[in-house]
C-alpha positions in Angstrom: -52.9 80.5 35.3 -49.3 81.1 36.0 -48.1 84.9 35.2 -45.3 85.0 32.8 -41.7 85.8 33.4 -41.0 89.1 32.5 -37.5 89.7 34.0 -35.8 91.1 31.2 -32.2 90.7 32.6 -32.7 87.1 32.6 -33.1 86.7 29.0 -30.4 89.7 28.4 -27.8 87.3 30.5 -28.7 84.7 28.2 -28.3 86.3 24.9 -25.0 88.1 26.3 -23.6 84.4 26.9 -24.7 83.5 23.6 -22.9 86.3 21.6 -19.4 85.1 23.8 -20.0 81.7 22.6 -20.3 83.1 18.9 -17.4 85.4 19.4 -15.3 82.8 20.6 -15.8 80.1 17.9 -15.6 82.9 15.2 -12.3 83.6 17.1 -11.0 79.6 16.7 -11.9 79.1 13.3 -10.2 82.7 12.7 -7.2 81.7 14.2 -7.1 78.2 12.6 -7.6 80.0 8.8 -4.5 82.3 9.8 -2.3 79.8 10.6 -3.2 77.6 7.3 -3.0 80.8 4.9 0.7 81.3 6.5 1.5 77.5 5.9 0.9 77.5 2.6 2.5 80.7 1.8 5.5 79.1 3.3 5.4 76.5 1.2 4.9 78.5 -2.0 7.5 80.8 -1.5 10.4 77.6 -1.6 9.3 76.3 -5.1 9.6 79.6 -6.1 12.7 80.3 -5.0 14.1 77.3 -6.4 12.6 77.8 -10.0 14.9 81.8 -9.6 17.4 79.8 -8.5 17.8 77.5 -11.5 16.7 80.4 -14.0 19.6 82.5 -12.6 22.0 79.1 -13.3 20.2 78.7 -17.0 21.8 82.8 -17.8 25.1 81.9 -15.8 25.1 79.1 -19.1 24.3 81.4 -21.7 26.8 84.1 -19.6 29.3 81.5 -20.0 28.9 80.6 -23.3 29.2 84.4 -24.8 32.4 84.3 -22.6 33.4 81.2 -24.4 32.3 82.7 -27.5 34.2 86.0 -27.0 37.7 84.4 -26.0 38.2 81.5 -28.0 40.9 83.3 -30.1 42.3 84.9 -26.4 42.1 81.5 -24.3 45.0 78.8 -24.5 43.2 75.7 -24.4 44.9 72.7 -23.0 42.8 69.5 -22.2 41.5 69.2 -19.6 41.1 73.1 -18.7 38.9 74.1 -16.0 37.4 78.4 -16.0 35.7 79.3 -13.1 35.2 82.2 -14.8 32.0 83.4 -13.2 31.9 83.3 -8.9 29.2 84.8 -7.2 28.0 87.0 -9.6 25.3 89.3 -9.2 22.0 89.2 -11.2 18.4 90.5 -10.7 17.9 89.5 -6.8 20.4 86.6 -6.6 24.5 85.5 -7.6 25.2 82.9 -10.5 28.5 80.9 -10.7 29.6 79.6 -13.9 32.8 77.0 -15.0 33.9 76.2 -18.4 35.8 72.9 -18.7 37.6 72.3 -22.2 37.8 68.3 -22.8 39.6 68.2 -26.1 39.0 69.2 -29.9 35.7 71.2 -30.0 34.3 69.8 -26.8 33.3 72.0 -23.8 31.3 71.3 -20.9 29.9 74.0 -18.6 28.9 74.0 -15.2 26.9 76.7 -13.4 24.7 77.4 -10.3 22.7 80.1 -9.3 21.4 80.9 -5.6 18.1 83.3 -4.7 18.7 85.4 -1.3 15.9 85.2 1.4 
C-alpha cells in the first residue's frame, strides 16, 4: 500500500489559486454591473431632463398668459404683433422664454421654451 500524501502546502497552493480565480471573476462581473448601473443612470437622467424642460415651457405659457391677461388695457395691439416678453427667465433649476404674437381680433398665439441646466 502506497502512503498518502500529506504535504500540506501542496493542497494550500491549490486552494490559494482557487480563491484568485474566485476573486478575479467576482472582480469581472463587479466591474461589468458598474458600468451597466452607470449606463442606465445616464440614460435616465436625459428623459428627465427633458420632461423639466417642457414643464418649465408649460409655466412660461401660463407666465405669459397672466402677462397677457394683466396688460391688455396697457398693450397697443396692432396685427401682427410679436412680445418676447419673457427671455431667459429664471425658474426652479432652469430659464423659460416666452413670446406673445397678437394675429387680429381676439386671437393670440404664444410661444415658449424652457431649458434644464446640467
Amino acid at each position: 500500500m502506497k502512503p498518502r500524501d500529506t504535504n500540506p502546502t501542496r493542497q494550500a497552493g491549490i486552494a490559494l489559486l482557487a480563491l484568485l480565480a474566485i476573486v478575479l471573476v467576482l472582480g469581472v462581473v463587479t466591474y461589468a454591473f458598474v458600468g451597466i448601473v452607470s449606463t442606465h443612470r445616464l440614460g435616465v437622467a436625459h428623459p428627465r431632463r427633458s420632461v423639466k424642460a417642457f414643464y418649465l415651457a408649460e409655466s412660461g405659457l401660463q407666465v405669459a398668459n397672466q402677462w397677457l391677461y394683466d396688460n391688455k388695457d396697457t398693450v397697443s395691439w396692432h396685427s401682427p404683433t410679436s412680445f418676447e416678453i419673457f427671455t431667459g427667465e429664471p425658474l426652479g433649476d432652469g430659464t423659460f422664454s416666452a413670446t406673445v404674437i397678437y394675429e387680429g381680433g381676439r386671437f393670440f398665439s404664444f410661444t415658449a421654451s424652457g431649458s434644464v441646466g446640467d
